[in-house]
C-alpha positions as CSV (number, residue, x, y, z in Angstrom):
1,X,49.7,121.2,53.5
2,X,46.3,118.6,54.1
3,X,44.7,118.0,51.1
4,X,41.3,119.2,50.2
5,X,38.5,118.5,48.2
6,X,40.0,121.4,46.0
7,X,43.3,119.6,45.1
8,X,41.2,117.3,42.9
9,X,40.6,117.0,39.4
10,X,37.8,115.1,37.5
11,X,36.7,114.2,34.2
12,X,33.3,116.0,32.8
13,X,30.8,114.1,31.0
14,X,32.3,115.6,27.8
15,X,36.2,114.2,28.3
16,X,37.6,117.4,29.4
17,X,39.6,117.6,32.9
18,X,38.0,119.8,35.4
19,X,40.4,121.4,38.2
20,X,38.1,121.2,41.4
21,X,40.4,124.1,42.6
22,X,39.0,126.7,40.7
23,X,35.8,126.6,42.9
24,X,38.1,127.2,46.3
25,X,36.3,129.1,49.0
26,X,33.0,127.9,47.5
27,X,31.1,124.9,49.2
28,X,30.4,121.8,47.4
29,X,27.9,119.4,47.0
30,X,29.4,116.3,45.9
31,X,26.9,113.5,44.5
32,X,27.0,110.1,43.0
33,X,24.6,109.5,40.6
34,X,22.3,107.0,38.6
35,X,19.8,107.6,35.6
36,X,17.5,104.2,36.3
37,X,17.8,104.7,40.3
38,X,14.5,105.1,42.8
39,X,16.5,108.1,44.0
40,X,17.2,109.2,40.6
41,X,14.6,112.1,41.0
42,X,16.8,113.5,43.7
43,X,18.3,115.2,41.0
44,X,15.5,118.2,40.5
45,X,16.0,118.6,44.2
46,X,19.7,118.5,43.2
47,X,19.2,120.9,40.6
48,X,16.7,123.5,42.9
49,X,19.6,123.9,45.2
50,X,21.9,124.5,42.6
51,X,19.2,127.4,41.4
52,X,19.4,128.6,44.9
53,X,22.3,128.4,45.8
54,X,24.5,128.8,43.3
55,X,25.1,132.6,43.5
56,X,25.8,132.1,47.4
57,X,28.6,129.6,46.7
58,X,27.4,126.9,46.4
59,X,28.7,124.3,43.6
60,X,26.9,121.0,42.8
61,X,28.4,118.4,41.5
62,X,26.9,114.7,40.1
63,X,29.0,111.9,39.6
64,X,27.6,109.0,37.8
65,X,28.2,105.1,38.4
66,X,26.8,102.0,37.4
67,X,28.4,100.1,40.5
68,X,24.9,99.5,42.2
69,X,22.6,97.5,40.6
70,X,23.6,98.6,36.7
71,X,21.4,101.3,37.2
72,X,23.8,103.9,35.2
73,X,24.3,101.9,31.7
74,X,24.2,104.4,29.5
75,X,27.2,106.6,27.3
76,X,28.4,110.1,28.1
77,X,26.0,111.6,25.8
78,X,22.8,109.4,26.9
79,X,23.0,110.4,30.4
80,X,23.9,114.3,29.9
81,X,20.3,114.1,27.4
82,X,18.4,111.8,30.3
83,X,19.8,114.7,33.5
84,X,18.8,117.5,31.3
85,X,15.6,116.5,30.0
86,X,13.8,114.4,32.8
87,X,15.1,116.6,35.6
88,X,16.6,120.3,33.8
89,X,19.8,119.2,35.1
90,X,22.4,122.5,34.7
91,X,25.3,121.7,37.6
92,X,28.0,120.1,36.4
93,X,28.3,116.1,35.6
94,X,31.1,114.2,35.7
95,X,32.4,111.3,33.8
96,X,30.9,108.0,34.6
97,X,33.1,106.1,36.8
98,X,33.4,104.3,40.5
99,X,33.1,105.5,43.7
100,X,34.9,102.3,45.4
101,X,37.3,99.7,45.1
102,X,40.5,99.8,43.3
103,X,39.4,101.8,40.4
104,X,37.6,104.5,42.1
105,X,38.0,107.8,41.2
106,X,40.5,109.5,43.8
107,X,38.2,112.2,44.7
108,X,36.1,109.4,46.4
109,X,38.8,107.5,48.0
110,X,39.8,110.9,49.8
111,X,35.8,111.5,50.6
112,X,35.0,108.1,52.0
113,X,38.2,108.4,54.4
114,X,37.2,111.7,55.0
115,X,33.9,110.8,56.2
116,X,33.3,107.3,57.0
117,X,29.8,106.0,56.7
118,X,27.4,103.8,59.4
119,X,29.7,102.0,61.7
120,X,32.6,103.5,60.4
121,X,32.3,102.3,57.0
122,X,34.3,103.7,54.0
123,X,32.0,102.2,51.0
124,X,29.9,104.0,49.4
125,X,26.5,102.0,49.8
126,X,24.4,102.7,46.9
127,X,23.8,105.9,44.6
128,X,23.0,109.4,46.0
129,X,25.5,109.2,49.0
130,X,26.1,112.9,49.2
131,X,29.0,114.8,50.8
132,X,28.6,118.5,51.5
133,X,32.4,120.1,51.5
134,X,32.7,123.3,53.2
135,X,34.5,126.4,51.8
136,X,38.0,125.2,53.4
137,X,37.7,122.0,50.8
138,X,37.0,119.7,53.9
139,X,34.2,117.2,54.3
140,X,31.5,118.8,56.5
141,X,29.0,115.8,56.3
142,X,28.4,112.8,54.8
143,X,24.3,112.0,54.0
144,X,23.1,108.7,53.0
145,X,21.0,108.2,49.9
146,X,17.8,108.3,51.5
147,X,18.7,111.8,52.6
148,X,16.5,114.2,50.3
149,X,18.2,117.3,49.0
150,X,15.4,119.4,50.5
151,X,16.7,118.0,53.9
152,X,20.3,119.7,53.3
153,X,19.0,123.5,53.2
154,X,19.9,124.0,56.8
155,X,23.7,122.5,56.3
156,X,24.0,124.2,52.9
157,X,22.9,127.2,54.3
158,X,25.3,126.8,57.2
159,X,28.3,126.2,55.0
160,X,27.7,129.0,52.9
161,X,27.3,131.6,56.0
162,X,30.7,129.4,57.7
């Protein structure tokens, strides 16, 4: 059997493992975030689709990092308080950790090989790469920080009706 997004676990923000496969058949919206990022207000648009989405299937999921540019210094605790009360964050955060080299989280090793950035690269660039996983647990896109959440309605939408 290939693996899939869904054979994955993760930490949450508060220490407890999280078993990506109970969300299988649902689509995924895998993000890596940062608290003191120019994209960090992505995450209201993060958290709309959520709101919209979520009783179609969809699951959105934020992964913070301090690998680019320190902008995610903060505890456990300080960034759950910042997502909440800055942007009414309610999908589920994961433990802060990295996205690339050696001590990546696996989940992103298996994303990035999954779908390879610009030019074929595997690195994740800067914060707010997102991945959109499709109900089968594989990678149906890969969008590049810059990519607004607004801008994913149509693949969301298409995912969710796949």
């Amino acid at each position: 059997m290939s693996t899939t997004a869904f054979d994955f676990q993760a930490q949450t923000l508060q220490g407890q493992s999280l078993d990506l496969g109970q969300w299988r058949g649902r689509v995924l919206l895998i993000v890596n975030t940062a608290s003191q990022c120019g994209f960090t207000p992505q995450l209201q648009g993060l958290e709309q689709l959520w709101q919209d989405y979520q009783a179609q299937g969809l699951v959105v999921l934020g992964f913070p990092s301090n690998e680019f540019g320190g902008q995610e210094p903060g505890e456990a605790q300080q960034i759950e308080t910042f997502c909440q009360l800055h942007y009414g964050v309610s999908f589920p955060m994961m433990a802060k950790g990295e996205v690339n080299g050696a001590q990546a989280q696996p989940l992103w090793g298996w994303l990035k090989t999954q779908a390879p950035g610009l030019l074929g690269s595997r690195a994740i660039k800067w914060n707010f790469t997102k991945f959109l996983v499709g109900r089968d647990g594989l990678v149906r896109q890969r969008y590049a920080p810059t990519t607004t959440p607004q801008r994913l309605r149509a693949d969301i939408e298409a995912a969710l009706a796949a």
